[in-house]
KEMAR-172563 format. One record per residue: x, y, z of N, C-alpha, C, CB in turn; residue in three letters. Coordinates in Angstrom, 1 decimal. Glycine has a CB too. Example, Ala and Ser with C-alpha at 12.3 -4.5 7.8 and 13.67 -1.06 7.14 Angstrom:
BEGIN
BASE nxx nyy nzz caxx cayy cazz cxx cyy czz cbxx cbyy cbzz code
BASE 13.2 -5.7 7.8 12.3 -4.5 7.8 13.2 -3.3 7.8 11.3 -4.5 9.0 ALA
BASE 12.8 -2.2 7.1 13.7 -1.1 7.1 12.9 0.0 7.9 14.1 -0.6 5.7 SER
//
This chain:
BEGIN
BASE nxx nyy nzz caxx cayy cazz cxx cyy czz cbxx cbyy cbzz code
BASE 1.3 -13.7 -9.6 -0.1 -13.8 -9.9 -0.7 -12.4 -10.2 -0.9 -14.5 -8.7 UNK
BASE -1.5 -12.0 -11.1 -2.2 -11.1 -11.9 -3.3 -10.4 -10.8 -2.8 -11.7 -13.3 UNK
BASE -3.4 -9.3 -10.7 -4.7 -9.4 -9.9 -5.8 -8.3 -10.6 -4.5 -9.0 -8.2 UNK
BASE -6.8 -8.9 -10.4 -7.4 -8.0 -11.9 -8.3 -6.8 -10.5 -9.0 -9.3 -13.5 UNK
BASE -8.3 -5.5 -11.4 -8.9 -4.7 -10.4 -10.7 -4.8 -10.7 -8.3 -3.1 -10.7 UNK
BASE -11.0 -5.0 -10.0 -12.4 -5.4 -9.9 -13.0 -4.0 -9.2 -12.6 -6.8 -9.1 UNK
BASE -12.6 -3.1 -8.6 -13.2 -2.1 -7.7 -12.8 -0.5 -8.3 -12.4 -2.5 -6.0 UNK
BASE -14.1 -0.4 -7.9 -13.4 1.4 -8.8 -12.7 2.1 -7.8 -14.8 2.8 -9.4 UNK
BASE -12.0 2.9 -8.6 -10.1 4.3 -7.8 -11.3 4.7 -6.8 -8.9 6.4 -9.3 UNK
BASE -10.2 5.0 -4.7 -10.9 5.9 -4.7 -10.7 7.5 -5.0 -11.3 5.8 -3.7 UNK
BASE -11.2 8.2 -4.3 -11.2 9.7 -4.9 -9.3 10.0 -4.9 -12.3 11.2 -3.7 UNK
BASE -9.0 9.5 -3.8 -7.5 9.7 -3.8 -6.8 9.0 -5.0 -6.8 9.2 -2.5 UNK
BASE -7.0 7.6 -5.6 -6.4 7.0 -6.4 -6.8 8.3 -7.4 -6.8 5.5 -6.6 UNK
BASE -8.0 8.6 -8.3 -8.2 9.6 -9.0 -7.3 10.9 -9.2 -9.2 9.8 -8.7 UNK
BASE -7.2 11.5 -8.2 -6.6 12.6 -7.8 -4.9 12.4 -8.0 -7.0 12.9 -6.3 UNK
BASE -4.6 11.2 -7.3 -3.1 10.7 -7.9 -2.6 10.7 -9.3 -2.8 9.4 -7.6 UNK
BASE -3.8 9.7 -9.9 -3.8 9.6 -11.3 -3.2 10.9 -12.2 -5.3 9.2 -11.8 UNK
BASE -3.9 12.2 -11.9 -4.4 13.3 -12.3 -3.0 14.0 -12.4 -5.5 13.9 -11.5 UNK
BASE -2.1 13.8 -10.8 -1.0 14.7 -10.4 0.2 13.7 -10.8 -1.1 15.1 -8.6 UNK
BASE 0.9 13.7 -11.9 1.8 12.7 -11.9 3.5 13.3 -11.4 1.7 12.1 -13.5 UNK
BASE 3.7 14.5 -11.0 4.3 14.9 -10.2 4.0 15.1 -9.0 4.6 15.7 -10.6 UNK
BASE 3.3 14.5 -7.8 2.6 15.1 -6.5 3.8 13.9 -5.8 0.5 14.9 -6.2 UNK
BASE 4.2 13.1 -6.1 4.9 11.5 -5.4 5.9 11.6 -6.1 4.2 10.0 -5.6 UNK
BASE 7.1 11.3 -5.0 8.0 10.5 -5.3 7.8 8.9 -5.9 8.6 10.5 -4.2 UNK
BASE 9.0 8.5 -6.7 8.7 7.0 -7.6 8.5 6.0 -6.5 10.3 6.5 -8.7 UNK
BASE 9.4 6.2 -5.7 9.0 4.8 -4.7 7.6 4.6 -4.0 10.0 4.9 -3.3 UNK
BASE 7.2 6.5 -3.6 5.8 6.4 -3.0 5.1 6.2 -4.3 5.3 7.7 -2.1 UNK
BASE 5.0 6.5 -5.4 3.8 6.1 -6.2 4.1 4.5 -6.7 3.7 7.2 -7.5 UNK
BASE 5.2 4.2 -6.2 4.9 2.2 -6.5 4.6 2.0 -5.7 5.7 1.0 -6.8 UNK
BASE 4.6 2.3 -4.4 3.6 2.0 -3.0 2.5 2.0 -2.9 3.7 2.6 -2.0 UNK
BASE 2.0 3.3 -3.4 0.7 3.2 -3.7 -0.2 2.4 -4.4 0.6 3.8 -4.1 UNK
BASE 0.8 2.3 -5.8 0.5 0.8 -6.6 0.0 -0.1 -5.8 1.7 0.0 -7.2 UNK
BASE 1.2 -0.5 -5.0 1.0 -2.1 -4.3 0.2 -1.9 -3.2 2.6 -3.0 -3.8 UNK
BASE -0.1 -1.3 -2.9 -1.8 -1.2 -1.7 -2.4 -1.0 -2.1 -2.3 -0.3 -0.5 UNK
BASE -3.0 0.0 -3.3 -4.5 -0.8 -4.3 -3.9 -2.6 -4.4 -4.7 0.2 -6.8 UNK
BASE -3.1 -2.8 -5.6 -2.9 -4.3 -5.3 -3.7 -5.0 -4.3 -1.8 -4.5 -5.0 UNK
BASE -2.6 -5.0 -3.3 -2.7 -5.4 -1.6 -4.5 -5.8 -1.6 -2.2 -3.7 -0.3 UNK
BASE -4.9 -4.4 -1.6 -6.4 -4.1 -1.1 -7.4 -4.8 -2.1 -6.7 -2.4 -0.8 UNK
BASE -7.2 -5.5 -3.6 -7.5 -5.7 -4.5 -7.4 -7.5 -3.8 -6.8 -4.9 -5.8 UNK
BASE -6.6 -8.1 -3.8 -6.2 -9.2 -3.2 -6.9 -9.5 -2.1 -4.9 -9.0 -3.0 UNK
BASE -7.4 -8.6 -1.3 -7.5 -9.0 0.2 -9.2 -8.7 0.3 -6.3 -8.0 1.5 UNK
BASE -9.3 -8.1 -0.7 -11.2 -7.6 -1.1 -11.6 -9.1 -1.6 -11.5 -6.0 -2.9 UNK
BASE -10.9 -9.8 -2.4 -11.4 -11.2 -2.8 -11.5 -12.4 -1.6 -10.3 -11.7 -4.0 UNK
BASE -10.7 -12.4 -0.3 -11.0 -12.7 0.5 -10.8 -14.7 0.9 -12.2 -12.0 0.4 UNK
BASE -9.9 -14.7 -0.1 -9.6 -16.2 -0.1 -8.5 -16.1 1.0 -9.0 -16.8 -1.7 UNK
BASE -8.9 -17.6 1.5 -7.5 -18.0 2.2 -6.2 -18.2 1.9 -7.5 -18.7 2.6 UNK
BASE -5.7 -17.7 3.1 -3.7 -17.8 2.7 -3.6 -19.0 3.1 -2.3 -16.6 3.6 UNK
BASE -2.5 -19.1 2.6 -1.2 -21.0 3.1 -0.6 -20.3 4.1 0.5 -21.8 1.6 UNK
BASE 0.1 -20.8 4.7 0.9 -20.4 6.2 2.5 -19.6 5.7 1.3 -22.2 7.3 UNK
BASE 2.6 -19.8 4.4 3.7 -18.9 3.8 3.2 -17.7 3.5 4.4 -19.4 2.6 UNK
BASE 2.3 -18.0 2.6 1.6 -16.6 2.1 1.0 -15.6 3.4 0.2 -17.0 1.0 UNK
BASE 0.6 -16.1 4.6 0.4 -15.2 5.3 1.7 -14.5 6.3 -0.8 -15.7 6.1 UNK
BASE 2.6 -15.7 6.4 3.8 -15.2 7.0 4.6 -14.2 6.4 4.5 -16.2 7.3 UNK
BASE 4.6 -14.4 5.0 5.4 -13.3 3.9 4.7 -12.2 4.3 5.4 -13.7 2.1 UNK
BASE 3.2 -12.0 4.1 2.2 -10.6 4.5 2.4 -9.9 6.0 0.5 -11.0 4.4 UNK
BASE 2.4 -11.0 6.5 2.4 -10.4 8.2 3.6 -9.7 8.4 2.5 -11.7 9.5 UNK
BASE 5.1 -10.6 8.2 6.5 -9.7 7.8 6.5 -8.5 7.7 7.2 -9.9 6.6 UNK
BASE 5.9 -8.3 6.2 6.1 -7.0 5.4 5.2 -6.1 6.4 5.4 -7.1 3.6 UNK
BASE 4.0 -6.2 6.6 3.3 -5.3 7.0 3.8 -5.0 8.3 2.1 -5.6 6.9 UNK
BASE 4.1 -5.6 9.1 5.1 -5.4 10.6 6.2 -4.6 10.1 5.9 -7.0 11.5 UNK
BASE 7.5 -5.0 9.0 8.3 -4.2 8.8 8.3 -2.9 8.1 9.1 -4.7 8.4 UNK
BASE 6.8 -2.8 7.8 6.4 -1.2 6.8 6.0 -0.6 8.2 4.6 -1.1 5.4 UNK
BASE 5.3 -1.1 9.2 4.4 -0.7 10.4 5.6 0.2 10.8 3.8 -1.9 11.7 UNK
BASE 6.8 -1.0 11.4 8.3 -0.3 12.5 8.6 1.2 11.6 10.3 -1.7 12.5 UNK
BASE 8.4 1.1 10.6 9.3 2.0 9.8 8.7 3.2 9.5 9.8 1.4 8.4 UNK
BASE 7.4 3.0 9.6 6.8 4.0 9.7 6.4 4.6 10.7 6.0 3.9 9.3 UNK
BASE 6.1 4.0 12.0 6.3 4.4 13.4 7.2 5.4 13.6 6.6 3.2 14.3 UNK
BASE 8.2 4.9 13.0 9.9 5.4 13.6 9.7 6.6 12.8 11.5 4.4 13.2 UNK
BASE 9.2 6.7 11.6 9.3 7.9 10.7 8.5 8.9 11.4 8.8 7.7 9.1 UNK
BASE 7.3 8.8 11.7 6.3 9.7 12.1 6.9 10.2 13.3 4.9 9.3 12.2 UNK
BASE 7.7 9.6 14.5 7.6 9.9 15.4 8.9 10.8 15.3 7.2 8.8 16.3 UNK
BASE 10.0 10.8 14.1 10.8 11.7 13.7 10.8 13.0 13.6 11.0 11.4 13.0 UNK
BASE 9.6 13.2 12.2 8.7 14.1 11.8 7.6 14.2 12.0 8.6 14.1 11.0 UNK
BASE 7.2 14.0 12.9 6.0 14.0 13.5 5.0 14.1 11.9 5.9 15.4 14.8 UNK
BASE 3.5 14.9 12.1 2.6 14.8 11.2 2.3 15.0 10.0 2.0 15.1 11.5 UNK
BASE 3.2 16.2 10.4 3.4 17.4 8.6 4.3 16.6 7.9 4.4 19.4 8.7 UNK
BASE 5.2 15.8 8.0 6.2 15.4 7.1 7.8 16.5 6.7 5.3 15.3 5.9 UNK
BASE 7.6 17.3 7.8 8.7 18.4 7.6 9.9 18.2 8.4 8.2 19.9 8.0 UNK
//
């Protein structure tokens, strides 16, 4: 399903736009897909019990993975 952007970049989307070397490819399709995400979830319709279970998943298995990363590298990313 298509999701039309209805909301204007914020200053960070802008700033991304601008730097097309600042991201790695995976992080800048990530980024993609949370405007997406947040484009989707701004419209505010209800999920089916798949559609929220597929979201809940993902967002728990981005959460663990990111937990585990930060607490690796702590804040800086170094």
């Amino acid at each position: 399903m298509a999701v039309e952007t209805l909301f204007a970049p914020t200053a960070c989307e802008v700033a991304e736009a601008k730097d097309h070397n600042g991201l790695d490819n995976p992080l800048r399709e990530f980024a993609k897909c949370a405007v997406a995400m947040r484009n989707v979830l701004y419209h505010d319709r209800s999920l089916n019990e798949e559609e929220f279970l597929f979201m809940e998943n993902h967002f728990q298995a981005l959460e663990m993975a990111y937990l585990r990363w930060k607490r690796k590298h702590g804040n800086t990313g170094h």
